[in-house]
N, C-alpha and C positions, 0 to 999 in steps of 0.2 A: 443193667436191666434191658431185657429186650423187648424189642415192640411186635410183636405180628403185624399180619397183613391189615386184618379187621380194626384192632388196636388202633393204625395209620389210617387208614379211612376216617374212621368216627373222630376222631380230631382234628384231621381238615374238614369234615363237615359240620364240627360244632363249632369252630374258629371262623367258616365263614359265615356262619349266622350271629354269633356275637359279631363277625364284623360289618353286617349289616343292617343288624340293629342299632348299632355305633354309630352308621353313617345314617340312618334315618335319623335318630335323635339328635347330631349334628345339624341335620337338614333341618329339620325343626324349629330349635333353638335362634340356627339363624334366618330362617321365616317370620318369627314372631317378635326378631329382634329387626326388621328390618324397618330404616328411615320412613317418617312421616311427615312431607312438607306441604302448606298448604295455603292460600290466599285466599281471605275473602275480604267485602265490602260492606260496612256495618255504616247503615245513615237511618238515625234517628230524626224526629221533630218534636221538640217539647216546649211548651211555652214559649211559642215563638223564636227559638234557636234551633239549628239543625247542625247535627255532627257528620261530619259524613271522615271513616277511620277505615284504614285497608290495616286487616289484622295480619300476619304472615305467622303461619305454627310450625313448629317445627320441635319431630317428638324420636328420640331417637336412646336406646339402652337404659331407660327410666330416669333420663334427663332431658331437656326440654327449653324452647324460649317461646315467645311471644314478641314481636314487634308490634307496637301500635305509633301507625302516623297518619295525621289528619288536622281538621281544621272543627272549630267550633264556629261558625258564623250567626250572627245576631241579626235581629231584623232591619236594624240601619247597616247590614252590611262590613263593619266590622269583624275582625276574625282575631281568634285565638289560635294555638298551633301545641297540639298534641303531639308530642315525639319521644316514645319510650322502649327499653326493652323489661321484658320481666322473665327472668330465670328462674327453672321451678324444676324440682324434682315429679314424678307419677309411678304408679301404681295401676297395672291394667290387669283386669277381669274381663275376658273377653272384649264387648263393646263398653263395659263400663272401666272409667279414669276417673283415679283420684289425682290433680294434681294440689303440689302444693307449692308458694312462689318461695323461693328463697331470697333474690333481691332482686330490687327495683329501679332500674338507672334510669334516671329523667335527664336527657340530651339538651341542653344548652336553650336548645329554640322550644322547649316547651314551656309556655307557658299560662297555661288553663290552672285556674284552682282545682288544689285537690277535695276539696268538699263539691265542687261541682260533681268534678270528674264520677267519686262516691253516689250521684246519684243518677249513673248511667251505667256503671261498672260495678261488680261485684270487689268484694274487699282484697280478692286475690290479685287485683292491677294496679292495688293501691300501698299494700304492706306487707311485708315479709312473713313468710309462717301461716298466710291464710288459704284453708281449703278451694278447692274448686270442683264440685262433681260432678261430670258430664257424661255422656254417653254418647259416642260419638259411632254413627252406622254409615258403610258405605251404600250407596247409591247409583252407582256405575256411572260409566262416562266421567271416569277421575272425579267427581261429586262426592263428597261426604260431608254428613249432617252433623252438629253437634245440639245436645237437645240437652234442657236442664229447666224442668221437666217439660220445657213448651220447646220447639224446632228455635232456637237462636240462631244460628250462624250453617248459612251454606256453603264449603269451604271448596275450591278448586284446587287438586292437589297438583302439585309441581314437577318436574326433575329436583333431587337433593341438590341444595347449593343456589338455587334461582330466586 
């Protein structure tokens, strides 16, 4: 079979538009797949005890962790020691994440009760298999908010890895 001139034409021109379409939706993919690492500073005061817990997020190909480490301090000054990580699968809708934890390893030196802990944290920092839904907007100046449904956590994002 032979090709003409025109024939030759119209298939390098419809080959470089599939193949630029190709490399857009590449481009895409991996923009919407790209790492999200982030710190923040979570200090509560309830009943006379204050938490003060540096969160680190880190959200990357709809897997995910959470470090939490920090102190429980009591009014005579006594402390407890929060030190955990929590592994979670997500789910993202634009600004909106579902994540959900898969496990929970509690590090040697923690140790706060977990029914405290339960009432300062949602059940997703506590057991495996439990929701979390957030919606997390940037903010510029590396700032991004996570909000459920009131502003919780102002997060500093990082270099991946830090």
């Amino acid at each position: 079979m032979k090709l003409n001139k025109y024939s030759i034409v119209l298939l390098v021109f419809l080959s470089t538009i599939l193949l630029v379409i190709t490399a857009y939706q590449l481009y895409r993919t991996k923009e919407s797949h790209h790492p999200l690492t982030c710190r923040a500073w979570l200090t509560q005061v309830k009943d006379n005890i204050s938490i003060n817990v540096l969160l680190r997020f880190m959200f990357r190909d709809g897997y995910g962790t959470v470090s939490m480490n920090g102190h429980k301090i009591y009014q005579n000054g006594s402390t407890s020691v929060i030190s955990r990580m929590v592994y979670f699968n997500f789910r993202q809708d634009g600004d909106f994440y579902l994540l959900t934890s898969k496990n929970i390893v509690k590090f040697p030196d923690d140790n706060v009760d977990e029914e405290w802990v339960g009432n300062y944290f949602p059940a997703f920092y506590l057991k495996k298999e439990k929701d979390l839904y957030i919606n997390i907007l940037n903010q510029g100046d590396n700032n991004i908010i996570f909000i459920d449904p009131i502003p919780l956590l102002v997060c500093k994002t990082v270099l991946f890895g830090q």
